[in-house]
N, C-alpha and C positions, 0 to 999 in steps of 0.2 A: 504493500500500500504506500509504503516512503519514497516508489519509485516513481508514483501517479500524483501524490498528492494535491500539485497546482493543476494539474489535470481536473481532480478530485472537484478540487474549489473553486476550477474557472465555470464547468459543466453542470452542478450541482442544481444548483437552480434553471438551465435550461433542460434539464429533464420535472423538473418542478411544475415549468411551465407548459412540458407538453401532456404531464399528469393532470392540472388541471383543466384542462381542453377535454382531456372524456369522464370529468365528472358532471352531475348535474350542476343543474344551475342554481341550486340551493346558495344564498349569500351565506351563512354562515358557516355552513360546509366548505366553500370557497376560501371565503376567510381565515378559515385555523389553518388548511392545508397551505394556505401562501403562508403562513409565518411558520410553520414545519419548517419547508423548504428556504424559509428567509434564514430562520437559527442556524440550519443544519453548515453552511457556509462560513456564518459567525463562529461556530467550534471550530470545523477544520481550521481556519482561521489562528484562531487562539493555540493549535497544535503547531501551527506554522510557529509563532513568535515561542510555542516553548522550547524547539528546539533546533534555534538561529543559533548561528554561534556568532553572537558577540564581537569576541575578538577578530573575526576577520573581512574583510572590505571586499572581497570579491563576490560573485554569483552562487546561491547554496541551491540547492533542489533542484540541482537543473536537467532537465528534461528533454530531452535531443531525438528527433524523429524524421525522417528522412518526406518527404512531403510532393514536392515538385521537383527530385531529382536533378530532372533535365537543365530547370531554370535557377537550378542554385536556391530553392525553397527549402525550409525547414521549417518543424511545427518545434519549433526553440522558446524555453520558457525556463526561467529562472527569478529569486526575489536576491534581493540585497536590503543594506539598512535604510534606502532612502524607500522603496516601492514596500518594505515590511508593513510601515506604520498605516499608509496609506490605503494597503488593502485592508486591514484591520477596521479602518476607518469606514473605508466602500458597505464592506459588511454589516458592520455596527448599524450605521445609517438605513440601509436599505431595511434589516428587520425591525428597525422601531417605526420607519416611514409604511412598513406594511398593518403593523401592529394599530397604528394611527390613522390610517384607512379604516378604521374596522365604526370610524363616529363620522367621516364624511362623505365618504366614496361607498351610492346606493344603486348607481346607478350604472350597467355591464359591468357589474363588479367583477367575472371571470376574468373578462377583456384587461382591467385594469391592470390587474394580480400579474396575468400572464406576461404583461410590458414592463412592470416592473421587474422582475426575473428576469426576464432578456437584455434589460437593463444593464442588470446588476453581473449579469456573462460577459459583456461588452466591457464594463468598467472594469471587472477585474484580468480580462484577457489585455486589454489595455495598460495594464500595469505590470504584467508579468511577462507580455511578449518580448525577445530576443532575438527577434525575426522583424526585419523591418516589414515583407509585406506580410508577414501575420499581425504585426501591428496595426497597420494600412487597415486590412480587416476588420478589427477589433473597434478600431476608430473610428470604421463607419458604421457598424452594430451601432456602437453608441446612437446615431444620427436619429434612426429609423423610430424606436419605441418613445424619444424625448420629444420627438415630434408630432407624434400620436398622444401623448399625453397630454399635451397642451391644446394639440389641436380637437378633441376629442371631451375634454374634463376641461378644459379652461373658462374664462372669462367672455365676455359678451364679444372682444374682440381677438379670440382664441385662435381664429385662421389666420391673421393676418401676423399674429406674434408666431404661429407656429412659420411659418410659411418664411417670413424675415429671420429666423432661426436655422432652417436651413439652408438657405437660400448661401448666409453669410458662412456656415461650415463650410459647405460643400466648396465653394470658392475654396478657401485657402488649402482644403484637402488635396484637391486634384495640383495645385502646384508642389505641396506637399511630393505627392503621387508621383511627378515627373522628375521631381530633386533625386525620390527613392530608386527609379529605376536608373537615372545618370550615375547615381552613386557603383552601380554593381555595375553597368560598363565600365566606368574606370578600374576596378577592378578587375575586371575582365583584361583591359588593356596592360595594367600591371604584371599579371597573376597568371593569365591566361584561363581562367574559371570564373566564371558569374556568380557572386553569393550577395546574402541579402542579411547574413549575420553578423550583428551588431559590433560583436568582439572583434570580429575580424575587419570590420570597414571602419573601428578606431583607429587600425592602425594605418590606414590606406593611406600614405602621402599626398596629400593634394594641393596644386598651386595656390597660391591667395589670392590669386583674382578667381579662381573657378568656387574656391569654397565663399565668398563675397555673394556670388548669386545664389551657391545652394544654399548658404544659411539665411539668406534673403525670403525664398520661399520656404525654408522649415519654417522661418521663425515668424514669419505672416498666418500660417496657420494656429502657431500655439499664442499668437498673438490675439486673433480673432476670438481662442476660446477660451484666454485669461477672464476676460477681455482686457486688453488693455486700450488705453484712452493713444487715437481718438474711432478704434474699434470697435467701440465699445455698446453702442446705438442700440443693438439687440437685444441688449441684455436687459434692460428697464421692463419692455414691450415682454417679454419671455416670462418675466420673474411676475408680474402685475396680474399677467393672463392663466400662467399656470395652475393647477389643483396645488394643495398644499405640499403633498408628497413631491410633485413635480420641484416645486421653488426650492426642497429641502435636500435633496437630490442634486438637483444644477448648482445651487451652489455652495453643498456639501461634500460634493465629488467630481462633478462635472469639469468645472471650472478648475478644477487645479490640476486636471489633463494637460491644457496650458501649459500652465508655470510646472510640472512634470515630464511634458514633454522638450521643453527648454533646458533642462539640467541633465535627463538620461540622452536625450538627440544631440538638441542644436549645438551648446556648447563642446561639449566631447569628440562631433563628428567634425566641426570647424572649428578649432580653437582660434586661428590666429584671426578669422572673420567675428569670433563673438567678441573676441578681444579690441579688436578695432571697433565694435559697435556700440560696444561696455558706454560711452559717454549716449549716444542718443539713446541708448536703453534707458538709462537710470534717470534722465531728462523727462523722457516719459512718465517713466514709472511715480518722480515725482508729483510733474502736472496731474497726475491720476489723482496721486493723494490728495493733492489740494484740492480739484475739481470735485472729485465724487462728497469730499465733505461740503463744501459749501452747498453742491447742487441738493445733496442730500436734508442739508438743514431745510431749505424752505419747503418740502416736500408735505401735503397737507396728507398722503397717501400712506399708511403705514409700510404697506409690501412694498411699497415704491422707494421710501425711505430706506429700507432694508435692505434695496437691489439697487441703490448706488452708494451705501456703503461698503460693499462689495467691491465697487469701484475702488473705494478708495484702500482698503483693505489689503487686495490684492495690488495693489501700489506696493506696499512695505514686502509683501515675497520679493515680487519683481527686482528691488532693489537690492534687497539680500541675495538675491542670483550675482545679478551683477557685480556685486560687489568681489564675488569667484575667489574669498577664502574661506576658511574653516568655518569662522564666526559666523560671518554670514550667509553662506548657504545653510549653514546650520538651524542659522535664525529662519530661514525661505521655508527648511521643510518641517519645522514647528510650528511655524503660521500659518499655514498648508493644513497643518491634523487642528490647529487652534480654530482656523479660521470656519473648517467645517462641520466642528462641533457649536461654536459660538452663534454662527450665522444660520447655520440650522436650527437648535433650537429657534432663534431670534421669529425664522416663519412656522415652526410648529407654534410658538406663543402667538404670531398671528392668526393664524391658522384656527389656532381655539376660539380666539374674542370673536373671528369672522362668524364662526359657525351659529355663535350664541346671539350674535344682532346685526348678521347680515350687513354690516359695513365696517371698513377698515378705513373709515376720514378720521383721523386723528381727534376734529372737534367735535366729535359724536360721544366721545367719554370725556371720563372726568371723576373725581371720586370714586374708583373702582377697588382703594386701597381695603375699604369696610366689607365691600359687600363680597368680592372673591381673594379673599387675604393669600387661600393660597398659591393664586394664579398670580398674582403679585409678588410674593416674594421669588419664586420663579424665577419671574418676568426680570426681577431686578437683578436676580445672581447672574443670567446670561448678558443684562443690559451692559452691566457693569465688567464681565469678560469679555467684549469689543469693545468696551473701553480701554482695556488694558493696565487693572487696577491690580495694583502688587497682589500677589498671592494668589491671582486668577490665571488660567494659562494665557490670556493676550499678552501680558509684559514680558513671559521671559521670553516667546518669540519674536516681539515688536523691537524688544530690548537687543538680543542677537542681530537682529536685521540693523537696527542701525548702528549698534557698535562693528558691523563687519561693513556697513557702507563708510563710518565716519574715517576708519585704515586704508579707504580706498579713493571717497571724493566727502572731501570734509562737507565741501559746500555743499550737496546734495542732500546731504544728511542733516545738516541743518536745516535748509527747507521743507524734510521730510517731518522734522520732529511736530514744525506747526500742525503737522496732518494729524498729529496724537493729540495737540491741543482740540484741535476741531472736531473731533472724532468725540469726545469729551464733551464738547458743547451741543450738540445734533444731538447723541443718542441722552444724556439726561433731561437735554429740555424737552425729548418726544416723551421721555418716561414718565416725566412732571405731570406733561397735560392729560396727560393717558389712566395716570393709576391715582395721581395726588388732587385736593381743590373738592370742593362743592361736586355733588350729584346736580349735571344740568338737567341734565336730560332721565324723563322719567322710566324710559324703556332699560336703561340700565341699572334700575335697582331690583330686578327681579332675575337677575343673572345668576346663573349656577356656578358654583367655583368648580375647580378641575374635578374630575371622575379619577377612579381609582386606575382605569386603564389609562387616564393622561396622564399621570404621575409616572407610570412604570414608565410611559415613554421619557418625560423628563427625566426622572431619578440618574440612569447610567449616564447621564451626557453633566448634569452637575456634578455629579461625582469624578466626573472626567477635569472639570474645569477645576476641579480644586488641588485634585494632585497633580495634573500635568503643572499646575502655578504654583504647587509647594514642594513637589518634588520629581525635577526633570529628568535628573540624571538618569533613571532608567531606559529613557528613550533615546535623550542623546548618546548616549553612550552606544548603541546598536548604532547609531547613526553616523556616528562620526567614521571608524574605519573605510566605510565607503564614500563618505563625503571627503574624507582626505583624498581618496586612490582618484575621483572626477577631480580635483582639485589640481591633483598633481599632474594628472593629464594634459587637464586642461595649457598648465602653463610649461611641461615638455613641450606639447605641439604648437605653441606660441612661439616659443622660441626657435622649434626646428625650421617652423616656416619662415621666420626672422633671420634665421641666417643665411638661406635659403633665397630668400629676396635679395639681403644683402651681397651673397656670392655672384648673384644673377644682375646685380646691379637697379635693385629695387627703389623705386622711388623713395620722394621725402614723404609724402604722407605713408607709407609703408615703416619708414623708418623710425620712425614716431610713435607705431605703437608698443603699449607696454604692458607687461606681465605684471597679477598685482605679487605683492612677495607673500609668501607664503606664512602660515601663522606660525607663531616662536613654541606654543604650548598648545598643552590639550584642554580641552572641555573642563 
């Protein structure tokens, strides 16, 4: 079974989903069997992280299948410290987003159940592929069931967000698509063999002007589905329209495909092009910060408010990528597991008030502190972990990201910190009007406080925020060996290509780029 296992945990729930297609259509019946199948992944899962080893940074459980022979395919699958946490995370997510279906989704409830499962096959084959076009694959499963969800269970304008959702994937995929196959002819021309496996096209020598366009299109894609600013359009329209489970999903897992596929792909397959690109990355990544908090403050919308703080959010990984040492990728893939526990609850706690009074306009509540104490203090433990308040998990990830930005672009990082100031101002003053102040409105004082099955959903994810905020080391510590080995890649093939230009007689803007140096100490 140790030989299948990511087999085990990519497949699991797509046999889940084709178990539920010949039962009746009993909802209840439906219901339990999609969170069977949601748990049974959450274990293997948990089997995974209990026997990672730690101590070391390369690929563990890796799984090597011969596929498309002819074209150099393989069914390659393997986890390391940065893709451990994160499927952990995949899983986690998807059974309490199933469990949490069970108060709003009444309607083709089969249909639902079986998209989330094919879902959650996509995301974790996404995470574990070692195959660039099994990846490819995996990447467009994603597409198919996120867009049914939304377009399907969403909001009044559901077609229109689903449809602008794909629409903007599928663009950067397919250049994505044509980077991946250029990549295995040049090896091809190397090597004399076509292959599409990852370890082996790390080491593929490639010019810096050729790697300049493929990390161009890699990085338009994981661009697109950070989002990052000024990308970013979709995401408002997607997060406002989707079902709760949907919004909880995209961007609890979705979305850090992205910022995921920039640290296992783009950087490691170009180094000396991500290197060179490091200053308009982090440029961005800033204006995100700043954008999505302000846009976010005026937002009279609760989910809307919540899906551009995401914007800004996902600003602070972005940054700690760029920033390409210890600290701060470090920081990238704690914000990463932070950001999708935080931001998730954030639309399951929408998600609830929705249910109870069918509007999420911010000035529709108001003194909700009396009547649902316990959906409030909830409310306030996750508000306050997007904050990024000591002891919660957003600080030591926020804090990582820009201690490993401020060793790389002081100035960047300075204008990111306003983003923690901001971030601060937005989500207490929506907390304020929302749970504190006089009952205006009379429809809200006959509101129920959470049910027993919404707490179960909350419970693991608070409980998440408090030890990943009080005690990290477990995590980073898995994390770092592999974060060093992408680290230390990354700035080998910086400099091979560097000398490389330079022998060649490579320009001044060539000359110019730089390696950041490497961190002195550990974690």
């Amino acid at each position: 079974m140790s030989e299948i296992v990511l087999t085990a945990l990519i497949f699991t729930p797509t046999l889940g989903a084709i178990f539920l297609g010949f039962l009746p259509s009993d909802e209840r019946v439906i219901q339990r069997a999609a969170l069977v199948f949601s748990i049974v992944p959450l274990l293997i899962s948990l089997g995974v992280l209990a026997t990672f080893d730690p101590s070391r940074g390369d690929f563990q459980m890796v799984e090597r299948h011969q596929w498309l022979p002819d074209f150099g395919v393989q069914y390659l699958l393997g986890v390391d410290g940065v893709s451990l946490f994160l499927v952990l995370l995949t899983t986690l997510l998807t059974a309490l987003v199933v469990l949490a279906a069970f108060g709003d989704i009444h309607r083709r409830v089969k249909e639902y159940m079986i998209l989330m499962l094919v879902l959650e096959t996509g995301m974790l084959g996404t995470l574990l592929a070692l195959d660039l076009i099994l990846f490819y694959v995996f990447w467009e499963v994603m597409l198919v069931p996120m867009y049914l969800l939304i377009g399907v269970w969403g909001g009044p304008r559901r077609v229109y967000a689903a449809i602008k959702f794909a629409l903007y994937t599928m663009f950067g995929s397919l250049l994505m698509l044509v980077a991946i196959l250029y990549l295995s002819v040049l090896h091809r021309e190397a090597t004399g063999a076509m292959t599409f496996d990852l370890l082996k096209l790390y080491e593929l020598p490639i010019a810096r002007h050729t790697q300049l366009w493929l990390f161009a299109a890699f990085a338009l894609a994981f661009a697109i589905k950070v989002p990052m600013f000024p990308l970013h359009t979709w995401l408002p329209d997607a997060h406002v329209e989707a079902p709760t489970g949907g919004s909880v999903i995209l961007a609890g897992v979705l979305l850090k495909m992205g910022t995921y596929g920039f640290l296992r792909f783009a950087w490691p397959l170009f180094p000396a092009a991500a290197v060179a690109a490091t200053p308009y990355i982090m440029a961005l990544a800033v204006v995100g910060i700043l954008y999505g908090a302000l846009v976010a403050m005026v937002q009279p919308d609760l989910k809307k408010l919540v899906a551009y703080s995401s914007v800004s959010h996902l600003g602070f990984v972005m940054l700690g990528l760029a920033a390409m040492n210890v600290e701060g990728v470090s920081g990238a893939v704690y914000q990463m597991l932070n950001h999708g526990l935080s931001t998730g609850a954030l639309f399951l706690a929408v998600g609830a008030i929705y249910e109870r009074r069918h509007t999420r306009q911010i000035a529709d509540f108001g003194g909700l502190w009396k009547i649902v104490p316990i959906y409030s203090v909830f409310f306030l433990i996750t508000m306050l972990s997007s904050v990024g308040l000591p002891g919660l998990n957003g600080f030591v990830g926020e804090f990582l990201c820009l201690l490993g930005a401020f060793g790389r672009a002081p100035g960047f990082a300075a204008w990111a910190v306003l983003g923690v100031i901001l971030g601060a101002v937005y989500l207490t003053w929506m907390y304020q009007r929302v749970i504190f102040g006089p009952v205006t409105h009379e429809e809200n004082r006959g509101l129920e406080d959470l049910s027993i099955r919404e707490i179960v959903v909350f419970a693991p994810i608070l409980a998440l925020v408090f030890f990943m905020g009080i005690y990290p080391k477990p995590l980073l510590s898995r994390m770092e060996p592999s974060i060093r080995a992408i680290v230390a890649h990354v700035e080998k093939g910086a400099k091979a290509s560097g000398a490389a230009a330079a022998a060649d007689g490579g320009s001044i803007t060539e000359a110019r780029v730089t390696v950041p140096a490497p961190a002195r100490k550990s974690l």
